[in-house]
N, CA, C and O of each residue as an XYZ file, in Angstrom:
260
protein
N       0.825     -1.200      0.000
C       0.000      0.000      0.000
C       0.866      1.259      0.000
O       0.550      2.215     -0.709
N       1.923      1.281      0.760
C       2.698      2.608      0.912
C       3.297      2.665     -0.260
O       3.572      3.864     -0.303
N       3.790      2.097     -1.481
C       4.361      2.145     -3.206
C       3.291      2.377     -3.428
O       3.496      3.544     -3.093
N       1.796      2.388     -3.814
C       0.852      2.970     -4.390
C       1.016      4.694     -3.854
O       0.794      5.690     -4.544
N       1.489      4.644     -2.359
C       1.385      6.509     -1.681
C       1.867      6.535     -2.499
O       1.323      6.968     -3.515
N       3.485      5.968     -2.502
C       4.630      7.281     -3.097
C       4.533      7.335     -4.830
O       4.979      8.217     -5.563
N       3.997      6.426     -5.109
C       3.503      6.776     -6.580
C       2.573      7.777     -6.543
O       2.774      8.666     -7.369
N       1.495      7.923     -5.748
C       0.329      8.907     -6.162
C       1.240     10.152     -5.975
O       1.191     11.004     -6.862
N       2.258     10.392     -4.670
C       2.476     11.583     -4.468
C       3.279     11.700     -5.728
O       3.214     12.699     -6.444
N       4.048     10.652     -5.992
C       5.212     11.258     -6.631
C       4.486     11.958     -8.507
O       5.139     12.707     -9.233
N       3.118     11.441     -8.825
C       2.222     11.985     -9.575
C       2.099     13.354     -9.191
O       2.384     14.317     -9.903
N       1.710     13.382     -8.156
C       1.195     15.023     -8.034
C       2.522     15.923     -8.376
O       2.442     16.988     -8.988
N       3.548     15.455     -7.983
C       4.649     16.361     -7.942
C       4.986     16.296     -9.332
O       5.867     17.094     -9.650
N       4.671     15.788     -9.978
C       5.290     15.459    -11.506
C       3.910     16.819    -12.316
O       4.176     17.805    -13.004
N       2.623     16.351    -11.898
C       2.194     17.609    -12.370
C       2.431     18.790    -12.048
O       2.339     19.743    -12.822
N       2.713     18.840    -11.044
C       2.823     20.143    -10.750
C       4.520     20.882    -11.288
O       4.667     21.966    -11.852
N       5.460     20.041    -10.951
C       6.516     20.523    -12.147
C       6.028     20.722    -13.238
O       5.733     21.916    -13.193
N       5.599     20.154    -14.679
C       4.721     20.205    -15.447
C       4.404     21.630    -15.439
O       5.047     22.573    -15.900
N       3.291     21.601    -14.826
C       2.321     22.522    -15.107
C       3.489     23.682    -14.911
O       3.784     24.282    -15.944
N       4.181     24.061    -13.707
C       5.078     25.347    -13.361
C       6.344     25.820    -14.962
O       6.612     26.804    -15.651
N       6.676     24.634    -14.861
C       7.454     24.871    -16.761
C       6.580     25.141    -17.783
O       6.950     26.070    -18.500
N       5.172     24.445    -18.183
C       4.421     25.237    -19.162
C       4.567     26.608    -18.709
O       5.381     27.384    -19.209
N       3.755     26.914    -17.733
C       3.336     28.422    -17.413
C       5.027     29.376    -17.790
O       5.096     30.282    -18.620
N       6.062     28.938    -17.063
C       7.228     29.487    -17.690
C       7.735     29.715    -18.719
O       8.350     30.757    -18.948
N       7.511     28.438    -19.836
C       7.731     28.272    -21.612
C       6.459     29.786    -21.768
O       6.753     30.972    -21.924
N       5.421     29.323    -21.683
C       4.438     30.380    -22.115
C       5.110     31.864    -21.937
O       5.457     32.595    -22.865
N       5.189     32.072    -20.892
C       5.786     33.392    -20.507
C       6.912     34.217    -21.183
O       7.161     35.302    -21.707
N       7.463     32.945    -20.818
C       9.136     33.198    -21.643
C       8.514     33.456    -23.529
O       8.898     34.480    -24.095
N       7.840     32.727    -24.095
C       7.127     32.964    -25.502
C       6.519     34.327    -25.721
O       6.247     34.891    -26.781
N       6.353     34.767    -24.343
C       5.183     36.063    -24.435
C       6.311     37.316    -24.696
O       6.166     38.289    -25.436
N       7.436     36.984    -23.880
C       8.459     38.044    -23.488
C       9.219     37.866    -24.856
O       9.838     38.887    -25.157
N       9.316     37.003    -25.615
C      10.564     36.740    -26.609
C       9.302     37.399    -28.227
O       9.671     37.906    -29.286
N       7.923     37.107    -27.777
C       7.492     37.983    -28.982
C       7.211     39.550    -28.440
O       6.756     40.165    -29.405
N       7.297     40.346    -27.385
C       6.968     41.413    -27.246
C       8.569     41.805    -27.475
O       8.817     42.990    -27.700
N       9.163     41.286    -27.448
C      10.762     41.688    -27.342
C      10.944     41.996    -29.464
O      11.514     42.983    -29.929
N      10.484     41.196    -30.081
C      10.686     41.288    -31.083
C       9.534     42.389    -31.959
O       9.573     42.340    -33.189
N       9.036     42.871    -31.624
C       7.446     43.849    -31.784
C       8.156     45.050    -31.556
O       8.154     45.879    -32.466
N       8.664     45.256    -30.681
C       9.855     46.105    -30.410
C      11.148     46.481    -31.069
O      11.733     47.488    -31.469
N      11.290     45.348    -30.998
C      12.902     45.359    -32.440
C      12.210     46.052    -33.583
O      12.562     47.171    -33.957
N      11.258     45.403    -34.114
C      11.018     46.163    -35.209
C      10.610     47.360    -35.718
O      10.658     47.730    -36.892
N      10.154     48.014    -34.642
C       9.619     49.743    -34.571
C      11.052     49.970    -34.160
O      11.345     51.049    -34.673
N      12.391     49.380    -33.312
C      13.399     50.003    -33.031
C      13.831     50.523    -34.650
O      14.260     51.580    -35.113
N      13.422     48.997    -35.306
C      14.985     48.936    -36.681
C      14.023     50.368    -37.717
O      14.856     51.163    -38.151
N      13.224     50.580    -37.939
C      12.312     51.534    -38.411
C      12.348     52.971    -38.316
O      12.013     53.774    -39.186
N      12.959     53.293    -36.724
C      13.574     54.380    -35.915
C      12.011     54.688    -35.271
O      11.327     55.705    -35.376
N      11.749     53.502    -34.620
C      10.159     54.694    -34.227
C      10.310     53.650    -32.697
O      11.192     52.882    -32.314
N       9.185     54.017    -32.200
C       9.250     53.496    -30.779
C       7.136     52.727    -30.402
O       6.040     53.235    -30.638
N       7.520     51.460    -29.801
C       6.118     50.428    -30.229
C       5.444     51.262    -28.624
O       6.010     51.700    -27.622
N       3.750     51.163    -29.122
C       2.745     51.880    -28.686
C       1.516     50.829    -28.071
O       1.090     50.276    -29.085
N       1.268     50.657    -27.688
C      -0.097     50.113    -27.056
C      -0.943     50.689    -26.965
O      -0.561     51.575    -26.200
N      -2.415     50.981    -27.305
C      -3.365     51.265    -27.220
C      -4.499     50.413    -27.875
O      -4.568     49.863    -28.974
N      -5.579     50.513    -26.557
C      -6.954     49.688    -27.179
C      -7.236     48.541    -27.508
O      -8.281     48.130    -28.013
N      -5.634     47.586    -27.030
C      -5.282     46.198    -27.108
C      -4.046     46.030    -28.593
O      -3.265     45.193    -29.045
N      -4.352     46.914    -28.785
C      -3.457     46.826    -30.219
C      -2.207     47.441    -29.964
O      -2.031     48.360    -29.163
N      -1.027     46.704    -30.933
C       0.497     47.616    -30.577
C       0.364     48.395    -32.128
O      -0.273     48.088    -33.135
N       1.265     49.528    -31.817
C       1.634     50.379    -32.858
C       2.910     50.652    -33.325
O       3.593     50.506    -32.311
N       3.736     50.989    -34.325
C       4.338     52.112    -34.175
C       4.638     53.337    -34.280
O       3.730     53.517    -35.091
N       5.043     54.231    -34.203
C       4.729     55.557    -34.229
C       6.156     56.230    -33.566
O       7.035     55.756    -32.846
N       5.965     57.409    -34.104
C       7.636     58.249    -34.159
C       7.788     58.958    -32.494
O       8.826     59.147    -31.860
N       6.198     59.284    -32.043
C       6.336     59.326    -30.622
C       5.515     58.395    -29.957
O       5.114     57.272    -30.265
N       5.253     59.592    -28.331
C       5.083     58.192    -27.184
C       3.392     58.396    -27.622
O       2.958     58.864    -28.675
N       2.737     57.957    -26.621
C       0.962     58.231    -26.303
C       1.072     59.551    -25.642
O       0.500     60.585    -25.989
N       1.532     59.456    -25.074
C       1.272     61.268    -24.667
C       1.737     62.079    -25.883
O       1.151     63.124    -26.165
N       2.324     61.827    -26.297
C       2.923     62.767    -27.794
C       1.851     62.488    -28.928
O       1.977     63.107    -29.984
N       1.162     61.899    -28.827
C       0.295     62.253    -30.598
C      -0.954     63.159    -29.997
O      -1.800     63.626    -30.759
C-alpha cells in the first residue's frame, strides 16, 4: 500500500513541475514575442505603442500624438 502513496504523491509532484514549466515556456514565448514587436519599430527608428489592445508604431510616445 505505501508504493501505491509514493507513486500517487510522486504523480502530483510530476504535475505540478509540469504545469510550473508550461506556465514558464508560455511566458518566456510572451516576453521573446513582445521583445521582437519592439525590435522592429526600433529597426524603423520609431518606438512600439499600445493602445486599445493593439500595438503600434509611431515616431512618438501616447502622450505625444
Amino acid at each position: 500500500m505505501s508504493g501505491n502513496k509514493a507513486f500517487t504523491v510522486l504523480k502530483r509532484y510530476s504535475a505540478a513541475a509540469l504545469a510550473l514549466y508550461v506556465f514558464l515556456y508560455v511566458g518566456s514565448c510572451a516576453q521573446q514575442l513582445d521583445e521582437a514587436r519592439e525590435n522592429a519599430c526600433k529597426e524603423k527608428g520609431m518606438v512600439l505603442v499600445t493602445a486599445r489592445g493593439k500595438d503600434y508604431c509611431t515616431y512618438g510616445t501616447r502622450d505625444g500624438l
